[in-house]
N, CA, C and O atoms as a CHARMM CRD file, in Angstrom:
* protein
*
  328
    1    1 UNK  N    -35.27400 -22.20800 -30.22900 PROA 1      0.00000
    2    1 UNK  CA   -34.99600 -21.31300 -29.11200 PROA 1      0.00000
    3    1 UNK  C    -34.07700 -20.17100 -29.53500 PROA 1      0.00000
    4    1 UNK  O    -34.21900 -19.07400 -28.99500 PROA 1      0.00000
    5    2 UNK  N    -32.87700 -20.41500 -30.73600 PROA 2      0.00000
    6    2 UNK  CA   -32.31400 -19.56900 -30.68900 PROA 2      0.00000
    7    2 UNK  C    -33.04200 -18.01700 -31.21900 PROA 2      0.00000
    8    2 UNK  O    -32.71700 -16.87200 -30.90700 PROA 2      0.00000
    9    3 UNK  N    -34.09900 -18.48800 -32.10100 PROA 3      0.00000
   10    3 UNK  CA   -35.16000 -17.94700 -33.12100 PROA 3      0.00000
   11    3 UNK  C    -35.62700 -16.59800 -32.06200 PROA 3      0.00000
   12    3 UNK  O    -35.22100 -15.44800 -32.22800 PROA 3      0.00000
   13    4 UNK  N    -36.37700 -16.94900 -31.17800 PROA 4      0.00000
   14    4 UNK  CA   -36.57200 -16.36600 -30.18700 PROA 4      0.00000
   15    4 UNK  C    -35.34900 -15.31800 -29.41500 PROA 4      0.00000
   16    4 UNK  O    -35.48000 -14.10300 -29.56600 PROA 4      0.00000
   17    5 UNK  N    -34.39600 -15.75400 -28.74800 PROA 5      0.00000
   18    5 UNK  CA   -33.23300 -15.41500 -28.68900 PROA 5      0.00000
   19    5 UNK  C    -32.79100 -14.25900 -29.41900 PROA 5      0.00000
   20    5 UNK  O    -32.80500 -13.18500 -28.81800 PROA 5      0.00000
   21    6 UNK  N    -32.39300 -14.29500 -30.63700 PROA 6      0.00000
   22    6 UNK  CA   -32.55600 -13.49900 -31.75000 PROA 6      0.00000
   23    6 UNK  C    -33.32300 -12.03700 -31.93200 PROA 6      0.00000
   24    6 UNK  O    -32.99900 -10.85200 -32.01000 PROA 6      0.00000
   25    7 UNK  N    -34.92600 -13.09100 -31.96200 PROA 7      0.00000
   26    7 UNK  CA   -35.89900 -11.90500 -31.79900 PROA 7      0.00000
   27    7 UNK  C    -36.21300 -10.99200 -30.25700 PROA 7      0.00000
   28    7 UNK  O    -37.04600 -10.08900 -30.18100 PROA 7      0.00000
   29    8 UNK  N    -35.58000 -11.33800 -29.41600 PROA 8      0.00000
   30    8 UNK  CA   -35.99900 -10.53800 -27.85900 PROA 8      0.00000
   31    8 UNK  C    -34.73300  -9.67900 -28.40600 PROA 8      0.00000
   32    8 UNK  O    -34.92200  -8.46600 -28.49700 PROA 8      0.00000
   33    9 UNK  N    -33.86400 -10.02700 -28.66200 PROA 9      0.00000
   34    9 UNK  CA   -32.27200  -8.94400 -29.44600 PROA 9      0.00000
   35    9 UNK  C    -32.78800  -7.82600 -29.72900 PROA 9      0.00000
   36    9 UNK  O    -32.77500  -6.78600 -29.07100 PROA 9      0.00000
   37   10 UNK  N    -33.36400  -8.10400 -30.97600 PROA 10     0.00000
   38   10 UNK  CA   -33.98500  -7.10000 -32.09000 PROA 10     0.00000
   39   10 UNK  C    -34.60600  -6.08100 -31.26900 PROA 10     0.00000
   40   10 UNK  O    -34.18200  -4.97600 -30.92800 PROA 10     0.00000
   41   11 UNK  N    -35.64900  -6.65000 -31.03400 PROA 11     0.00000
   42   11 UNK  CA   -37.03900  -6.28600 -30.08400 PROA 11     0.00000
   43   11 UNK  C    -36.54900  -5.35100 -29.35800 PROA 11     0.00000
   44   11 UNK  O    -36.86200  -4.17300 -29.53100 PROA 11     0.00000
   45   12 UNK  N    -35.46600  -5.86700 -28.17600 PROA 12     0.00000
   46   12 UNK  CA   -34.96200  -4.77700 -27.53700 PROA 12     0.00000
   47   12 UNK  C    -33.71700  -3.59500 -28.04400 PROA 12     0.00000
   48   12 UNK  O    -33.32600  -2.69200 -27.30500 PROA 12     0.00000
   49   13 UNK  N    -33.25100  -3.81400 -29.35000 PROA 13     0.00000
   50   13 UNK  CA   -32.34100  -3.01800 -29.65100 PROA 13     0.00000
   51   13 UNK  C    -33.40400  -1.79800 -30.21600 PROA 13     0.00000
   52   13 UNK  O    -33.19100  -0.61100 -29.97300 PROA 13     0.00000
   53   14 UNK  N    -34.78700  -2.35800 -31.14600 PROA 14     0.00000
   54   14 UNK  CA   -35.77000  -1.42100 -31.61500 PROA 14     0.00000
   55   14 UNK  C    -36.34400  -0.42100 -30.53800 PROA 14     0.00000
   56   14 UNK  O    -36.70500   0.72800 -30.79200 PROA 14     0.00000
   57   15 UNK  N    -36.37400  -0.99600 -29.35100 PROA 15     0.00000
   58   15 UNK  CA   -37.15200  -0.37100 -28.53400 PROA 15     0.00000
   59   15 UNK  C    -35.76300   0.81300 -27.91500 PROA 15     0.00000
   60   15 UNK  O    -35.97000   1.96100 -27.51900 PROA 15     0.00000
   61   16 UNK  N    -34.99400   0.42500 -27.95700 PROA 16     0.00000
   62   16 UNK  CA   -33.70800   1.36800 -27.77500 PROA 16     0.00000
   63   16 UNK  C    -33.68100   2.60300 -28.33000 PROA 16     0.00000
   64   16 UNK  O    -33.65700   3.78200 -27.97500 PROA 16     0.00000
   65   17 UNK  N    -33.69600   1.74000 -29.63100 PROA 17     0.00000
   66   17 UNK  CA   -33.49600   2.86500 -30.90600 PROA 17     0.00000
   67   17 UNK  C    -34.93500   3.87300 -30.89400 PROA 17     0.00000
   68   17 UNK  O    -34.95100   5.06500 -31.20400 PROA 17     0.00000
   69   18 UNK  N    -35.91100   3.19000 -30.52600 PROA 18     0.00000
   70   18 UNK  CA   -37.04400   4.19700 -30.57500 PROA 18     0.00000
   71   18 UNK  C    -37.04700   5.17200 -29.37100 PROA 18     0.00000
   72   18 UNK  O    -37.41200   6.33000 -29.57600 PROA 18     0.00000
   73   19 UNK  N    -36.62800   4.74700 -28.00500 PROA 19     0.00000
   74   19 UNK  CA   -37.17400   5.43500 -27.15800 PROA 19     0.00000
   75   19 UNK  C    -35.67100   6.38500 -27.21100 PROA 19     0.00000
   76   19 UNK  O    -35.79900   7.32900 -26.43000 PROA 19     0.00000
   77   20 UNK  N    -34.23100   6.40500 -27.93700 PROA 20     0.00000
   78   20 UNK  CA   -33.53600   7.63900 -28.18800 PROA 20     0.00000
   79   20 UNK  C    -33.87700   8.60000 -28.47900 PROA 20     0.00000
   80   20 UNK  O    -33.59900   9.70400 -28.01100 PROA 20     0.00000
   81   21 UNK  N    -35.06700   8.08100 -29.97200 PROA 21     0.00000
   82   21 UNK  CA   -35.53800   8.78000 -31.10700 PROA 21     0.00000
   83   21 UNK  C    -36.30400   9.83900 -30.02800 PROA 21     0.00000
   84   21 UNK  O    -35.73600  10.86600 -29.65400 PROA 21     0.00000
   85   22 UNK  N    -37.57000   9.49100 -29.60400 PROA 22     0.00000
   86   22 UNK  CA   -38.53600  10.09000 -28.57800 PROA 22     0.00000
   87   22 UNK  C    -38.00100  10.82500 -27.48200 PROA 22     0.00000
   88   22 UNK  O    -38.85600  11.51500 -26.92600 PROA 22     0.00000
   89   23 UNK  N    -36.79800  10.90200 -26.96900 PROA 23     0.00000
   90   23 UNK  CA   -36.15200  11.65500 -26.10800 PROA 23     0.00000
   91   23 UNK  C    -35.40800  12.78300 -27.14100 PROA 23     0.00000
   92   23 UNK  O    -35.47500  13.97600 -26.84600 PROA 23     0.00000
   93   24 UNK  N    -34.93200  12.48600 -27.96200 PROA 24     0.00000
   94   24 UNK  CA   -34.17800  13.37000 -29.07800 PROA 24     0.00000
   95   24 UNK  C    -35.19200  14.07600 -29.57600 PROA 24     0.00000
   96   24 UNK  O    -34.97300  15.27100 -29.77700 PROA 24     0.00000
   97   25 UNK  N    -36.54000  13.52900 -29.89900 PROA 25     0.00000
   98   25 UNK  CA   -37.33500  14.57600 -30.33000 PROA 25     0.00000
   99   25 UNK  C    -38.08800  15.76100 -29.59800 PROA 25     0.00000
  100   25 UNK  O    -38.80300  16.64100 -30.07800 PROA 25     0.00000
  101   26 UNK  N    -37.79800  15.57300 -28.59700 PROA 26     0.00000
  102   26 UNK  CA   -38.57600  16.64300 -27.24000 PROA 26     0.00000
  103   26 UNK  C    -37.59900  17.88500 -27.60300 PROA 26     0.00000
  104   26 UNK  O    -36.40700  17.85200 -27.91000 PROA 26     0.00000
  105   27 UNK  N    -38.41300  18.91100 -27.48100 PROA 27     0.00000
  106   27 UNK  CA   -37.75800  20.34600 -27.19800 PROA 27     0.00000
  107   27 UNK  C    -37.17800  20.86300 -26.05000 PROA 27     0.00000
  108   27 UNK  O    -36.44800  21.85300 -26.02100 PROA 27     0.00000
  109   28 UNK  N    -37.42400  20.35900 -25.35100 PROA 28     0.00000
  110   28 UNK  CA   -37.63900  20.56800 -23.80700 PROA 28     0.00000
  111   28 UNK  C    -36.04900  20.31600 -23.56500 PROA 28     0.00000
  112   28 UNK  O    -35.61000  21.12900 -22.75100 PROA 28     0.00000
  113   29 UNK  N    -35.07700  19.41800 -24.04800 PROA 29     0.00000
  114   29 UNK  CA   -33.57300  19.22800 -23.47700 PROA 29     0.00000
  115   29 UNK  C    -34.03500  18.12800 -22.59500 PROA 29     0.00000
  116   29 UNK  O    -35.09300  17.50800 -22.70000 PROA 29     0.00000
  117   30 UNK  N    -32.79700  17.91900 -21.42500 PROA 30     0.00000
  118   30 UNK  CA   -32.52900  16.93100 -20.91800 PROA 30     0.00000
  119   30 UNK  C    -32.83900  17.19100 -19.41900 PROA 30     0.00000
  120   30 UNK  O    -32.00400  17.56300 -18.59400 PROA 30     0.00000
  121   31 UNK  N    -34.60300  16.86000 -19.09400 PROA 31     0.00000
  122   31 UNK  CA   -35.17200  17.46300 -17.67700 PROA 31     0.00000
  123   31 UNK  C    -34.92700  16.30800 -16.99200 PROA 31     0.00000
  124   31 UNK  O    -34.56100  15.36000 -17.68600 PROA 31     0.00000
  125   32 UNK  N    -35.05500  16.08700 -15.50900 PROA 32     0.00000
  126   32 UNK  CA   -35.47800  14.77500 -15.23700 PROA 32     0.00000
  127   32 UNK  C    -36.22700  14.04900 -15.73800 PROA 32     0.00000
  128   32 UNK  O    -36.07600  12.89400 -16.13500 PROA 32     0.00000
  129   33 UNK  N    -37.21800  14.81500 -15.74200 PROA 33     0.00000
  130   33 UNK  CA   -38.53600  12.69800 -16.32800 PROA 33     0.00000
  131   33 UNK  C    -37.83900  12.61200 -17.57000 PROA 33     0.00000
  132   33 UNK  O    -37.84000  11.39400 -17.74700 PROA 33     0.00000
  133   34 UNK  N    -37.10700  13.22900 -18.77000 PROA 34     0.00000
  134   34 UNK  CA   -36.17900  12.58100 -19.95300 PROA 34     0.00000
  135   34 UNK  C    -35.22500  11.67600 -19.03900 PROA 34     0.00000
  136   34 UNK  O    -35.06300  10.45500 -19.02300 PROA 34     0.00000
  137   35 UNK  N    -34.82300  12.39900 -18.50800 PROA 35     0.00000
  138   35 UNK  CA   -33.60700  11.12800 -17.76300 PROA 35     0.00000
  139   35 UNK  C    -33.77700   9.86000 -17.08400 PROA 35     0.00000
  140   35 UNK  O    -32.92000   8.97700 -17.04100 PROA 35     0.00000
  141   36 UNK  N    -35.05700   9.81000 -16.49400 PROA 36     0.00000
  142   36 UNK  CA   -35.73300   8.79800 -16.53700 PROA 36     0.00000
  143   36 UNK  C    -36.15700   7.99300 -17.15400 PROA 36     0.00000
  144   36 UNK  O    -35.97200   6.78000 -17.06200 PROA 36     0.00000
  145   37 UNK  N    -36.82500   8.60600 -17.91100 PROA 37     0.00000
  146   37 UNK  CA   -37.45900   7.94100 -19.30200 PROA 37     0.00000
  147   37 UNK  C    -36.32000   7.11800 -20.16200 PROA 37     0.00000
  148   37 UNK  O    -36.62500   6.09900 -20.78100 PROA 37     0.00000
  149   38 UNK  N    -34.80000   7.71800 -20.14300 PROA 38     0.00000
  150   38 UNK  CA   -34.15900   7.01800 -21.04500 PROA 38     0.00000
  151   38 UNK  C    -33.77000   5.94000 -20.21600 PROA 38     0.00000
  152   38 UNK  O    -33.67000   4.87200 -20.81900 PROA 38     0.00000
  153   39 UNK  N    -33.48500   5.90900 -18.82500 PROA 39     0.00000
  154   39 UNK  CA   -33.48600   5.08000 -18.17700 PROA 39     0.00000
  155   39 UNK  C    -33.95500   3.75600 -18.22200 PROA 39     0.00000
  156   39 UNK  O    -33.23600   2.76000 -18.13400 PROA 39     0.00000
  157   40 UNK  N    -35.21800   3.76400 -18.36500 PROA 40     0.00000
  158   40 UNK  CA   -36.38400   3.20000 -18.63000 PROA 40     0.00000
  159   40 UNK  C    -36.47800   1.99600 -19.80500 PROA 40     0.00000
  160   40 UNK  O    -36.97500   0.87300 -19.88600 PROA 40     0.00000
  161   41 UNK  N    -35.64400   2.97500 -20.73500 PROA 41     0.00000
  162   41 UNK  CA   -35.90800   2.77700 -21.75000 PROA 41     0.00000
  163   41 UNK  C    -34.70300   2.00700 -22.17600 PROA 41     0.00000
  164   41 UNK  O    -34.66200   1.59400 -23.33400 PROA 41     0.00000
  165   42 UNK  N    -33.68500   1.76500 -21.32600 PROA 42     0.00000
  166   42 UNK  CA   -32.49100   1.33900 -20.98300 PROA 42     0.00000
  167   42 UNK  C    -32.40400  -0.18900 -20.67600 PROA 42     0.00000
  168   42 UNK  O    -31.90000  -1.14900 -21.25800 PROA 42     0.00000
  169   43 UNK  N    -33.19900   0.00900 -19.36700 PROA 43     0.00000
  170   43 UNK  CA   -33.37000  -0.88500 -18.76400 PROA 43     0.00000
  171   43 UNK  C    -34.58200  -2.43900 -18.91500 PROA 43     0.00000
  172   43 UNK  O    -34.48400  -3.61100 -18.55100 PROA 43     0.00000
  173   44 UNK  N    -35.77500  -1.55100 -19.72100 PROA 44     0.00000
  174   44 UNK  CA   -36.70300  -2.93200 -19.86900 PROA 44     0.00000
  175   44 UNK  C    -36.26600  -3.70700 -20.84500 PROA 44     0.00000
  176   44 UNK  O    -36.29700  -4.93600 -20.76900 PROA 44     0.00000
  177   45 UNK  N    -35.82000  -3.05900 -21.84900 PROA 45     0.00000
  178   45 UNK  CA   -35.08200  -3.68800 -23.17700 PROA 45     0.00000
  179   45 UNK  C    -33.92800  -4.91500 -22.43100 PROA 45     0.00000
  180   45 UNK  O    -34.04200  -6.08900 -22.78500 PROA 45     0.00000
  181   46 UNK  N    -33.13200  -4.62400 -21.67000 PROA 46     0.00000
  182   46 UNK  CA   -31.61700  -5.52200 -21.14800 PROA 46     0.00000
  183   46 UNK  C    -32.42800  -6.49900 -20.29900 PROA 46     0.00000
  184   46 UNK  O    -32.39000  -7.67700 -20.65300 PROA 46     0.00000
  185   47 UNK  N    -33.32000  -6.10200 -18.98800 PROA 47     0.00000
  186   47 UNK  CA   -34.55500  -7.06600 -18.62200 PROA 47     0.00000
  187   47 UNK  C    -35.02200  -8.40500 -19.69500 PROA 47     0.00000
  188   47 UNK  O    -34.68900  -9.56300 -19.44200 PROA 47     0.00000
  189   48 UNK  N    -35.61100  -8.13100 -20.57300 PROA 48     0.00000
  190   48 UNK  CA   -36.28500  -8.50000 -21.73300 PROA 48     0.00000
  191   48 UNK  C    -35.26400  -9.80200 -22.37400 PROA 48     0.00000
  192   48 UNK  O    -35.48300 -11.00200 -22.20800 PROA 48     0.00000
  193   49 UNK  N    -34.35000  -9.32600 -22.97800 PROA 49     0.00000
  194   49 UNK  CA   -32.92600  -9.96300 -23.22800 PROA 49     0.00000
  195   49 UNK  C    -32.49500 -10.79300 -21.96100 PROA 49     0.00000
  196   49 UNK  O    -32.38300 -11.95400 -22.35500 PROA 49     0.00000
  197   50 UNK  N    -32.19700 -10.72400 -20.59600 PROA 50     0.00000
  198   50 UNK  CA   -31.68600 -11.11300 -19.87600 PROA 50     0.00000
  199   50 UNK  C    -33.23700 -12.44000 -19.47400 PROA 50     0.00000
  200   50 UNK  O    -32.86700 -13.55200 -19.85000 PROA 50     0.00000
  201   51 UNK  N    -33.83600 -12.46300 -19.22300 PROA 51     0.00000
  202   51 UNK  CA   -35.14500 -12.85700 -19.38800 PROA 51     0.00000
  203   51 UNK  C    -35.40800 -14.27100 -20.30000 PROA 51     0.00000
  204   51 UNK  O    -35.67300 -15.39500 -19.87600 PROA 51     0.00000
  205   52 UNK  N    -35.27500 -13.90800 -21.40800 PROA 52     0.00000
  206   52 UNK  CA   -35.01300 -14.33300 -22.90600 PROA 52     0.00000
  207   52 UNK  C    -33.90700 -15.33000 -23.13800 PROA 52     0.00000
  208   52 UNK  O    -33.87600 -16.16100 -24.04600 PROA 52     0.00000
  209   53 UNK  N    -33.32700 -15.20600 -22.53400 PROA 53     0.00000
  210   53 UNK  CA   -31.46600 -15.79100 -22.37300 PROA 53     0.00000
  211   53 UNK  C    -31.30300 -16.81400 -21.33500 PROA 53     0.00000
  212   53 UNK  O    -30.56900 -17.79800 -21.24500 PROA 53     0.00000
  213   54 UNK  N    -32.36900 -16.20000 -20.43300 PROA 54     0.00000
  214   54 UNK  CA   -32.53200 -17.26300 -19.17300 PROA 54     0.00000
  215   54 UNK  C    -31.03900 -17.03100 -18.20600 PROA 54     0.00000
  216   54 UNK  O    -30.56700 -17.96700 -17.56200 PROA 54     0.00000
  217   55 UNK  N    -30.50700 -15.86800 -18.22100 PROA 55     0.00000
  218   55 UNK  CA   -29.37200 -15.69100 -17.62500 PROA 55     0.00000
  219   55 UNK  C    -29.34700 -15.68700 -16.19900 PROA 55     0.00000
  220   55 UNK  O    -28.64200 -16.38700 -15.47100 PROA 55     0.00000
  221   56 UNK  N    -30.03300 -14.98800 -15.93500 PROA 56     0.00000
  222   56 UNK  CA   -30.67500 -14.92100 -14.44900 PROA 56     0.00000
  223   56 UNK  C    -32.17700 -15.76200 -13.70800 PROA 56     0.00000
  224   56 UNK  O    -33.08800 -16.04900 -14.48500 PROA 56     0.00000
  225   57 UNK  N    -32.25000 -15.93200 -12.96400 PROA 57     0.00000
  226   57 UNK  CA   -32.85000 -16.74300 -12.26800 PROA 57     0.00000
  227   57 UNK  C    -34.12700 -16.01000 -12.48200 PROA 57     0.00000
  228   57 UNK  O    -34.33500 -14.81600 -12.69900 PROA 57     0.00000
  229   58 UNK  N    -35.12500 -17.27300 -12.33800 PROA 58     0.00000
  230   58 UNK  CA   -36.66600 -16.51100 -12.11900 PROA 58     0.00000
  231   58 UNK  C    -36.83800 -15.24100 -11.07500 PROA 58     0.00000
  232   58 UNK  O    -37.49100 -14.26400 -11.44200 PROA 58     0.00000
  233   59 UNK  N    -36.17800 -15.28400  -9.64100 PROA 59     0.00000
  234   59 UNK  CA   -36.88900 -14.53400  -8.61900 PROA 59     0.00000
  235   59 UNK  C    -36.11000 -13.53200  -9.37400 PROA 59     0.00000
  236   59 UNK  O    -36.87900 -12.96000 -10.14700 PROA 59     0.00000
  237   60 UNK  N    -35.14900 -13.17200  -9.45300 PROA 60     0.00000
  238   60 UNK  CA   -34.26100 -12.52200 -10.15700 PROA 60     0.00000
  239   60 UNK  C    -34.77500 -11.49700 -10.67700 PROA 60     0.00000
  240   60 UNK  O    -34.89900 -10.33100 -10.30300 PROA 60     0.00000
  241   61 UNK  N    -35.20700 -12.34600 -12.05000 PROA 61     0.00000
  242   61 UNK  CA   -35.95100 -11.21800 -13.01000 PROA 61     0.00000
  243   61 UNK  C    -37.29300 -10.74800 -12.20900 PROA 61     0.00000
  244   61 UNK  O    -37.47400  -9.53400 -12.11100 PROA 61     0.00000
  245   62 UNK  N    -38.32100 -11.71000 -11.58400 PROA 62     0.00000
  246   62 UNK  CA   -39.30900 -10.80600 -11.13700 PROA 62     0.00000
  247   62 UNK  C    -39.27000  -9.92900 -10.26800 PROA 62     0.00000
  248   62 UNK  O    -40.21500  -9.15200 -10.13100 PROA 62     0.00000
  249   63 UNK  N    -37.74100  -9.85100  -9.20400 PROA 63     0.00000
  250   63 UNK  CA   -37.18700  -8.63200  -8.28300 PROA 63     0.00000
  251   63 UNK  C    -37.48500  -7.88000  -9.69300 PROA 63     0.00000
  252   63 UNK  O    -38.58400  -7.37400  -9.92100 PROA 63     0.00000
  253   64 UNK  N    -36.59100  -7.85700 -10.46000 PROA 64     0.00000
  254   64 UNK  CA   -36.17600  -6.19800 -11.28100 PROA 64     0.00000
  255   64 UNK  C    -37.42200  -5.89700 -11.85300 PROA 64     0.00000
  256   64 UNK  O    -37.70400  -4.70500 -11.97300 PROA 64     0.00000
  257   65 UNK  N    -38.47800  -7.01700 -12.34900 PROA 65     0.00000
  258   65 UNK  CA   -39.74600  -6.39300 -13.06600 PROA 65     0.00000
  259   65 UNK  C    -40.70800  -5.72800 -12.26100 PROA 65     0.00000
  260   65 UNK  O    -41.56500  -4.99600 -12.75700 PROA 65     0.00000
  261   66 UNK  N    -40.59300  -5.97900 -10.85100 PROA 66     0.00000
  262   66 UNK  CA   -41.18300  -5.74000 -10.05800 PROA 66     0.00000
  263   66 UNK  C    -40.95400  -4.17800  -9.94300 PROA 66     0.00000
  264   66 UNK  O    -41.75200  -3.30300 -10.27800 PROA 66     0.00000
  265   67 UNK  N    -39.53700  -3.99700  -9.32900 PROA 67     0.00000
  266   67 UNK  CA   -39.11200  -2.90500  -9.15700 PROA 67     0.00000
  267   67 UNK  C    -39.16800  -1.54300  -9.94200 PROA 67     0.00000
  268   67 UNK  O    -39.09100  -0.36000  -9.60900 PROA 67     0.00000
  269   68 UNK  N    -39.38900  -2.43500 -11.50900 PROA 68     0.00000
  270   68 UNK  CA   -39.34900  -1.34300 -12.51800 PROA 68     0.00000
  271   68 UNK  C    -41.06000  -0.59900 -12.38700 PROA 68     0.00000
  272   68 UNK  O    -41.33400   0.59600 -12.27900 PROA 68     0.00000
  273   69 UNK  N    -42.07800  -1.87000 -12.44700 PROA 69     0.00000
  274   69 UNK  CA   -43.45300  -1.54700 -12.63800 PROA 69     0.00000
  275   69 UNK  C    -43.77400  -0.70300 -10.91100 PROA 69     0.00000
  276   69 UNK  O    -44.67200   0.12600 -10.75800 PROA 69     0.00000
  277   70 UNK  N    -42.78800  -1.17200  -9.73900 PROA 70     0.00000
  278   70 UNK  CA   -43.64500  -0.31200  -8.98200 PROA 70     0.00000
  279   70 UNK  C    -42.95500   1.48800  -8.57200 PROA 70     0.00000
  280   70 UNK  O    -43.31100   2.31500  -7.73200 PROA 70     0.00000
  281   71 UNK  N    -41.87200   1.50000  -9.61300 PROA 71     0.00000
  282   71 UNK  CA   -41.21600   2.86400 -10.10200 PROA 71     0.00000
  283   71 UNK  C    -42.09000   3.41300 -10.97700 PROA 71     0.00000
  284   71 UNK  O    -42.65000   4.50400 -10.87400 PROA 71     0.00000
  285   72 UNK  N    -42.18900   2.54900 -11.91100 PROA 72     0.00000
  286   72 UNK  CA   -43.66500   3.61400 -13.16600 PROA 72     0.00000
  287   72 UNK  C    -45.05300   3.96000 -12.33100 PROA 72     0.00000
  288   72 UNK  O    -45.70900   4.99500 -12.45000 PROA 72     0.00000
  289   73 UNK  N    -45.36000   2.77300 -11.40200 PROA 73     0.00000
  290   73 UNK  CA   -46.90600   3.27200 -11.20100 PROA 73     0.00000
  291   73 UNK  C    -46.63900   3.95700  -9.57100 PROA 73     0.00000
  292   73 UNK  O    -47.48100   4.47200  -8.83600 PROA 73     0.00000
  293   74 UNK  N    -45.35800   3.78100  -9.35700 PROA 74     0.00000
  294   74 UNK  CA   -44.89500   4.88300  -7.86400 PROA 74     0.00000
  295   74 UNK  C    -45.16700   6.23800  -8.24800 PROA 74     0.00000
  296   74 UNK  O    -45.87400   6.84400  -7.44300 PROA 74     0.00000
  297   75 UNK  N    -44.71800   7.01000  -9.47600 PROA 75     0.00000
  298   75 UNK  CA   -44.29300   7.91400  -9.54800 PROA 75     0.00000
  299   75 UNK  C    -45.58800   8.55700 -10.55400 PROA 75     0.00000
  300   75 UNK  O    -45.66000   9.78500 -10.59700 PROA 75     0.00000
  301   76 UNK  N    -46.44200   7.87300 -11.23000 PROA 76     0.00000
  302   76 UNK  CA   -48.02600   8.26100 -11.55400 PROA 76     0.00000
  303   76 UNK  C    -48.97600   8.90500 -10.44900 PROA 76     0.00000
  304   76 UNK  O    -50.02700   9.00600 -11.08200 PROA 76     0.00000
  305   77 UNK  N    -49.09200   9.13100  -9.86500 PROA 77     0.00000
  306   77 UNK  CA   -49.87700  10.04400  -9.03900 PROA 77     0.00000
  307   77 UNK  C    -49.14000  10.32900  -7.95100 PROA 77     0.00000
  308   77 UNK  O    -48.91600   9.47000  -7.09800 PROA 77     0.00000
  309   78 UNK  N    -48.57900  11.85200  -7.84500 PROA 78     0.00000
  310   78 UNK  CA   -48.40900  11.80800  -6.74300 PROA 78     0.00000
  311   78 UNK  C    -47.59600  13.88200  -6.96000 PROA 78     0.00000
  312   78 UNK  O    -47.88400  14.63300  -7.89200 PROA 78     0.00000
  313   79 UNK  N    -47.10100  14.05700  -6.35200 PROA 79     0.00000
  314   79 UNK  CA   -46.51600  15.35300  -6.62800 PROA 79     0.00000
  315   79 UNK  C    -45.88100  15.44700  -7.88200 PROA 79     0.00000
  316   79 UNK  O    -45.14300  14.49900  -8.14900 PROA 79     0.00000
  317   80 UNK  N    -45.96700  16.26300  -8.64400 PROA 80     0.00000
  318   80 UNK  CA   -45.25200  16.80000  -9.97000 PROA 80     0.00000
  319   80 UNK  C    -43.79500  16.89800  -9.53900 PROA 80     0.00000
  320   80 UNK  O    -42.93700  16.17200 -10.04100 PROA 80     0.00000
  321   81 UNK  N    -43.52500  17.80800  -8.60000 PROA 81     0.00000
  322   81 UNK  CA   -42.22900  17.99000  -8.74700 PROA 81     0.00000
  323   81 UNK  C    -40.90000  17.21600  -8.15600 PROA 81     0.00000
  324   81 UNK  O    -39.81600  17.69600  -7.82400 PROA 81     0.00000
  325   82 UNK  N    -41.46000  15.54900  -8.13700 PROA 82     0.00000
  326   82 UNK  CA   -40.67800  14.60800  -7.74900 PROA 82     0.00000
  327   82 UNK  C    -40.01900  14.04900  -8.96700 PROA 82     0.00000
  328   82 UNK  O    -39.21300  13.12400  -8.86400 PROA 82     0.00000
């Protein structure tokens, strides 16, 4: 178990480190959907870990997974300038 443990760590520190990288590489500066995005990118990673750890309770985590997936597919169709 700890093996695992370990690897959701990694997993989410990589996904950290990548989705900085991908915000740092935009020309564009720091618009909203970047600020989001790092958000994002913040948050599924600590999910993931917290998850992994068993820190929080089942309903728990599926409140926040919930919340996260119906923020990504909320905000997929609908006005641009939200």
């Amino acid at each position: 178990m700890e093996t695992v443990k370990l690897g959701a760590v990694l997993l989410a520190f990589v996904m950290f480190l990548a989705g900085g990288w991908l915000v740092n590489r935009r020309s564009t500066g720091w618009g909203p959907s970047t600020l989001q995005a790092f958000g994002l990118v913040l948050l599924v990673p600590t999910i993931l870990v917290l998850a992994v750890t068993q820190a929080l309770s089942k309903e728990i985590l599926a409140t926040l997974l919930g919340g996260v997936a119906g923020y990504i597919f909320g905000r997929s169709g609908g006005d641009p300038g939200r």
